[in-house]
N, C-alpha and C positions, 0 to 999 in steps of 0.2 A: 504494500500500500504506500503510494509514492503519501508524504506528509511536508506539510508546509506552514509555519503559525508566523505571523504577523505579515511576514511578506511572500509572497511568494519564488520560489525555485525555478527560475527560467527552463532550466537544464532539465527538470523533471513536468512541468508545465505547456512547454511549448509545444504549439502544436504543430511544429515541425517535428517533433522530436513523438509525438503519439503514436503507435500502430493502430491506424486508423479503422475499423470495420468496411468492409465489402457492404454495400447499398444493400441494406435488408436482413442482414445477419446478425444473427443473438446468437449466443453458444448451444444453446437448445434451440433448434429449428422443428415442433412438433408437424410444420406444416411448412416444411423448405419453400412452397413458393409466396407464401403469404406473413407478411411481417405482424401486421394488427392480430393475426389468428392467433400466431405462434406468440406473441408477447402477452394475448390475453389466458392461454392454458398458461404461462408462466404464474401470472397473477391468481391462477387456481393453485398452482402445484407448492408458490415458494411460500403458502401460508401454511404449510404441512407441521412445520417446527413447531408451531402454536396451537395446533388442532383445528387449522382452518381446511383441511382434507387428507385423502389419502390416493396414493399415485395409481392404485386399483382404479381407483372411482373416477379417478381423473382421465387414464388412460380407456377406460371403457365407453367415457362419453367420446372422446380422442376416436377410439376405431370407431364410433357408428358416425361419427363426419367425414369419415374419408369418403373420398369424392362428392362431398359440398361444398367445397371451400370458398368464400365467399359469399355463398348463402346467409346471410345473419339469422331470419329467421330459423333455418334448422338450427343456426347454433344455439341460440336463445330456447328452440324445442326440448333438444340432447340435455343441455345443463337443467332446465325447470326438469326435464324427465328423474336424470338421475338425482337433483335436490329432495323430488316428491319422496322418492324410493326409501332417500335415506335419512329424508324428514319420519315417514311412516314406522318405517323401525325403529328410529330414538322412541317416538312417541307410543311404542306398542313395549319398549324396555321401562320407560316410566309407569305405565299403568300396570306393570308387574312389580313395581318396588324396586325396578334398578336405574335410581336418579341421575347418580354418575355416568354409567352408561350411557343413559335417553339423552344427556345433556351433550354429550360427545358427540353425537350423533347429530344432534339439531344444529351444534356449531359449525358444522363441517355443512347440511344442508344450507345454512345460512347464508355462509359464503359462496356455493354453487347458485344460489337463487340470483344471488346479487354478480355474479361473473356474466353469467347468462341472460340478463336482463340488460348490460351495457352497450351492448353493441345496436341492439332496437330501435327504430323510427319509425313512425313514431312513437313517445314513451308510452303513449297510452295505454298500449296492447301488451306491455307488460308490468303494468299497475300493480295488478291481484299477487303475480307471482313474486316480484320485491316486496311487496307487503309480506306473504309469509317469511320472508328472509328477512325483516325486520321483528317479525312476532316468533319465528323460531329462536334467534339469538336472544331476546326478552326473555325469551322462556325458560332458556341454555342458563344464563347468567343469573337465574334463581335457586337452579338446583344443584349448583356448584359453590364450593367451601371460600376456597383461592386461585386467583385475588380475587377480594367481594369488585362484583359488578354493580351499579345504581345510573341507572337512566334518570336521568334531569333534564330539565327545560333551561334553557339561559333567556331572562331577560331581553329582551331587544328591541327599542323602536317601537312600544305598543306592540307588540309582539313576542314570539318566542323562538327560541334555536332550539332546537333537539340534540341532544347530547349525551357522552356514555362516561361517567366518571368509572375510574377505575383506581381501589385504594392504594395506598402502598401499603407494602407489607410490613412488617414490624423487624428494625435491624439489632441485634443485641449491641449492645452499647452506644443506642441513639436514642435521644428521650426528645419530648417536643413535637410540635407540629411538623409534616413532612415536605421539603421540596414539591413540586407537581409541574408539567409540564403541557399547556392548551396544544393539542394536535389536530390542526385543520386537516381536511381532503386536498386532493389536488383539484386537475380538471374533471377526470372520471370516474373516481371511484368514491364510496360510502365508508359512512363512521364506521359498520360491519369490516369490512374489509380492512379497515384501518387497522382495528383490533390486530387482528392476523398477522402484524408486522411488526413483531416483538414487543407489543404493550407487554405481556405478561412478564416479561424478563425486566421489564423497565421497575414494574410494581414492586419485581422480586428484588430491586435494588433498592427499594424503600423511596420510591419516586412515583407519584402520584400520578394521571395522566386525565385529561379531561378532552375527547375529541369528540370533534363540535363540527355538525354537519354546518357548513357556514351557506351563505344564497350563493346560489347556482349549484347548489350541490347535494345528494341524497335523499332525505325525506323532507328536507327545506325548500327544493325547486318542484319536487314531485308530488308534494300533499301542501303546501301553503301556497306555491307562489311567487318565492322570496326569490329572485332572480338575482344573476351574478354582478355585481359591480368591483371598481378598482381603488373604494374605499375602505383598503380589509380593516384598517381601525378601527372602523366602527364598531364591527362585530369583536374585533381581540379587544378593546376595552370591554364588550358586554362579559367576556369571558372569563377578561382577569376579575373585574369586580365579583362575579360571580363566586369562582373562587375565593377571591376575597372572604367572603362571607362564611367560608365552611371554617371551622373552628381549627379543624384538622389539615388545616394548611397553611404554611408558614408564608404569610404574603411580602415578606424580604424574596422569597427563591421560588417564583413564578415564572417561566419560561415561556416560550412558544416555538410552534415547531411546524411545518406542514411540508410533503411531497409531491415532486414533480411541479405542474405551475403553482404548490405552496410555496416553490422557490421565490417565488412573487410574493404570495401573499403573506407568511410569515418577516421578510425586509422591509416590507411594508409596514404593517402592526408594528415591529421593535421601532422602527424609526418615527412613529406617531405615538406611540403609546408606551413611553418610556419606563414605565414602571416594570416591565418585562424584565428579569435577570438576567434571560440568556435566551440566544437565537439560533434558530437549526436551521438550515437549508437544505432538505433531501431532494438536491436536485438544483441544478439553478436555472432562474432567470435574467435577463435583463432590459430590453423591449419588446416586447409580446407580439406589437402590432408587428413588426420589423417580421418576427418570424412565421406568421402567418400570410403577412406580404409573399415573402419567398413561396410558402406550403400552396399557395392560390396560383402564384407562378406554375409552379411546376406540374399543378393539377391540370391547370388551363393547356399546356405543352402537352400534354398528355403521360406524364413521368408521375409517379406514387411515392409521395413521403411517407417517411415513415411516421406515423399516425396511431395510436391506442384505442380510436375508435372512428367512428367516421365522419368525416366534417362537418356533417347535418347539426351534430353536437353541438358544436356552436353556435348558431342558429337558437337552438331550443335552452340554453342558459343563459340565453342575453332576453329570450323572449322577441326575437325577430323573425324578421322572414327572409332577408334579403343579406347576401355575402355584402355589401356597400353597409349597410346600416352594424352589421357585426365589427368590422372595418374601423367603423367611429366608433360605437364603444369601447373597441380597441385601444384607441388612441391614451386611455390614462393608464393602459397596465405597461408602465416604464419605469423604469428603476434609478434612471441617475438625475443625482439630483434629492432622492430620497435616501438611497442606503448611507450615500454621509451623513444623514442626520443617527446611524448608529451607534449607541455608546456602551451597550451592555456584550460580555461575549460572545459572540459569535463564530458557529461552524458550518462551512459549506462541505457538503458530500456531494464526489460525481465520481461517473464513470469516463475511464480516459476515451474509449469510445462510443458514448451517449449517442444513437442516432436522431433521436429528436431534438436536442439542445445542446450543439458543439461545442467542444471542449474552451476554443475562443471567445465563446459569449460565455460561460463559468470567468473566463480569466478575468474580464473584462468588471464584471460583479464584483468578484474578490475581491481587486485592488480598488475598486471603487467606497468600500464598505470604513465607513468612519471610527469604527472600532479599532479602539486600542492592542486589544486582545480579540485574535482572529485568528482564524485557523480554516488550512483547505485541506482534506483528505480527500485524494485524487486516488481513486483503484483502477489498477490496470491490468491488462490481458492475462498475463501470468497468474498472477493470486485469485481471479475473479472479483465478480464488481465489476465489472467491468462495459456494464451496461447501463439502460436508461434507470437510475433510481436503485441501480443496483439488482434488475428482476431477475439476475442471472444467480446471485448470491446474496441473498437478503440476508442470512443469517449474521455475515461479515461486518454487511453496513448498520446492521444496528446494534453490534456488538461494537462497534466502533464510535456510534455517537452514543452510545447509554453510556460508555469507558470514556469520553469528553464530556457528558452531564456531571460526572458522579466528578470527576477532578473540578469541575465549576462549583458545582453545590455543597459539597464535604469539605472541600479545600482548608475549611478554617473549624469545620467540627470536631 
C-alpha cells in the first residue's frame, strides 16, 4: 500500500509512474465483457466478511445470467429470486427458535434485495422488493447480540433522514462516551449495503458509526422524495447534532466519512461543518460536473465508461428529465475552493487504478485539502485495492482507514 501523510510522494503518486488498468478491467471479471455487471457481483461478493453473502449464493445467481448480460431486468429478476429464497429460510429458522441463524440469513437477503434493485429504471418496478431488503435487515438487527443495531430518524429540514446507528462495542480499558463516525452513501448504493463494508469491525474497535441514507440516496430518494443536492452540510450538520445528543457519544470525536462520490460529499461536510474530528474519503472526488462532461462525451462517441450503474441514475436523483438540466445541477459538486476550508484530519483512500475516478483527479484533491494532518493511502496492483473504492479488496481498505481512525481518536486516550 503505497502511503503518503501530509504531502504527497511524487515517485509513488504519479500517474506516470501507475500500472494503469486495460479499459474495463477489475481483477474479478465475473462477466469479462461487461464492466457495470462485473463490478456490481463484486459489490455482492466483497460484503461476505461481514455476512453480507455467500459466494454459493452469489455464484448461483452469476450462472443463471449467463447469456443476459446486459439485460438489467433479469438481473434485478436473479438477485430479488435468490434474496426471496434466502429471505424465506432465515424466516422459517426464526419461527423454529433459531434467531441467530434467521438473522444471518435475512442479512445476507438484504443485501441481495438491494444489489439487484440498483441497476433498474425505472425505480418504480423495484419498490416492493428494496422494501423487503430494508425490512429484512430491520429484522436481522433485532435478533442479533453484536454490535447492537438501532435504526433512527435524523432530524432534517422539517423532515427526517433514515438512518442505522451502530454501537460500539465496549474496549477494556476505555471508560466514557465513544468516538462515532457519520457514514454517508455514495452515488448508488444504501445504508444496507453500507453496513457490509466493515461497520462491524469499526464497532468492534469501540467506534460508533451512524450511516445516514442522505437525498439522493436509499430510502431518502425512494420513499420521501429528498433529492440529491451539492449542499452535503446540511444534512452532516443534521447528523453531527444528532449524535450530538446520544449520551453515549463523545461529541469532541465525531467524524465523517462516505464512498465513492462520498469523496464529494464527506470534503464537503468537514469543510462546512467544522465541528467534524476527522474526515475519510473512500474514494475521491474533485469536479463532478468535469467528469460526467467526459462520461457524456464518450457515450455520445459511442465508447462505454466505466459506470456502476446506468446513466439514467442520474436523471432520477437530481429529479430531472433531461442530460442539460442534470449538467446544471452539476455544476456545485466541485471541490476547490472548498476542501481548503479543511482543518480536522483527514484521509483519502484510492485505488492506483480506479477506472471511474483517475488517479490525477485523487492527486489533485489531496494537495488541494487544507488540513494540516492528511494523509493518502494509494493501493496498488500488487497488494490489491486496487480498484474503484477498493471492490477488488474491501477487507484491506477498511482495515486500513479503521487502523487511521483509531490513531486519530485514541491518540491521547
Amino acid at each position: 500500500m503505497a502511503f503518503s501523510s501530509n504531502t504527497s510522494d511524487s515517485s509513488v503518486l504519479s500517474a506516470s509512474t501507475a500500472s494503469v488498468a486495460k479499459p474495463g478491467e477489475l481483477s474479478f471479471m465475473y462477466f469479462p465483457e461487461d464492466y457495470r455487471w462485473s463490478h456490481g457481483v463484486l459489490i455482492g461478493l466483497n460484503s461476505a466478511p461481514w455476512g453480507g453473502a455467500e459466494i454459493d449464493e452469489v455464484n448461483r445467481i452469476g450462472l443463471r445470467l449467463k447469456g443476459k448480460v446486459g439485460d438489467d431486468t433479469a438481473w434485478f429478476t436473479e438477485w430479488a429470486r435468490e434474496a426471496r429464497k434466502v429471505e424465506d429460510a432465515g424466516r422459517a429458522h426464526i419461527a423454529a427458535g433459531r434467531r441467530t441463524t434467521g438473522a444471518q440469513y435475512l442479512f445476507r437477503a438484504a443485501n441481495y434485495y438491494h444489489v439487484g434493485e440498483r441497476f433498474l429504471q425505472p425505480k418504480t418496478d423495484g419498490l416492493a422488493a428494496y422494501k423487503r431488503g430494508v425490512d429484512c435487515f430491520r429484522d436481522a438487527a433485532q435478533l442479533i447480540r453484536r454490535p447492537k443495531i438501532e435504526h433512527v430518524e435524523i432530524p432534517y429540514e422539517g423532515a427526517s433522514l433514515p438512518a442505522i446507528l451502530i454501537h460500539a462495542e465496549a474496549i477494556p480499558g476505555r471508560t466514557g462516551p465513544a468516538p462515532a463516525m457519520v457514514f454517508f452513501d455514495g452515488f448508488d448504493v444504501t445504508k444496507e449495503i453500507q453496513y457490509f463494508k466493515g461497520v462491524p469491525d469499526l464497532a468492534a474497535r469501540g467506534i460508533a458509526c451512524l450511516i445516514v441514507d442522505g437525498p439522493g440516496n436509499g430510502e431518502a430518494v425512494r420513499f420521501r422524495n429528498q433529492w440529491l443536492h451539492h449542499e452535503t452540510e446540511r444534512y452532516g450538520t443534521a447528523a453531527y447534532e444528532f449524535l450530538a445528543t446520544r449520551k453515549e457519544i463523545d461529541t469532541r470525536r465525531i467524524g465523517v466519512m462516505a464512498i465513492s462520490l462520498g469523496g464529494y460529499y464527506a470534503p464537503r461536510a468537514a469543510a462546512f461543518e467544522q465541528r467534524f474530528a476527522a474526515c475519510i474519503a473512500w474514494g475521491a472526488q474533485w469536479d463532478y460536473w468535469e467528469i460526467w462532461r467526459s462520461r457524456f462525451e464518450k457515450l455520445d462517441s459511442g465508447k462505454l465508461p466505466s459506470l456502476s450503474v446506468a446513466w439514467q441514475h442520474l436523471l432520477w436523483i437530481f429529479n430531472v428529465k433531461t442530460r442539460d438540466e442534470a449538467m446544471k445541477k452539476l455544476e456545485g459538486f466541485r471541490l476547490d475552493g472548498v476542501v481548503q476550508k479543511i482543518t480536522c484530519p483527514f484521509l483519502m483512500v484510492h485505488g492506483e487504478g480506479d477506472e471511474q475516478i483517475p488517479l490525477p483527479v485523487a492527486q489533485k484533491c489531496f494537495d488541494a485539502v487544507g488540513s494540516k494532518n492528511k494523509t493518502f493511502k494509494l493501493f496498488t496492483r500488487e497488494e490489491g485495492g486496487y480498484h474503484h473504492c477498493q471492490i477488488d479488496n474491501a477487507s484491506i481498505g477498511v482495515a486500513a482507514m479503521w487502523d487511521w481512525l483509531e490513531s486519530v481518536f485514541f491518540a491521547a486516550k
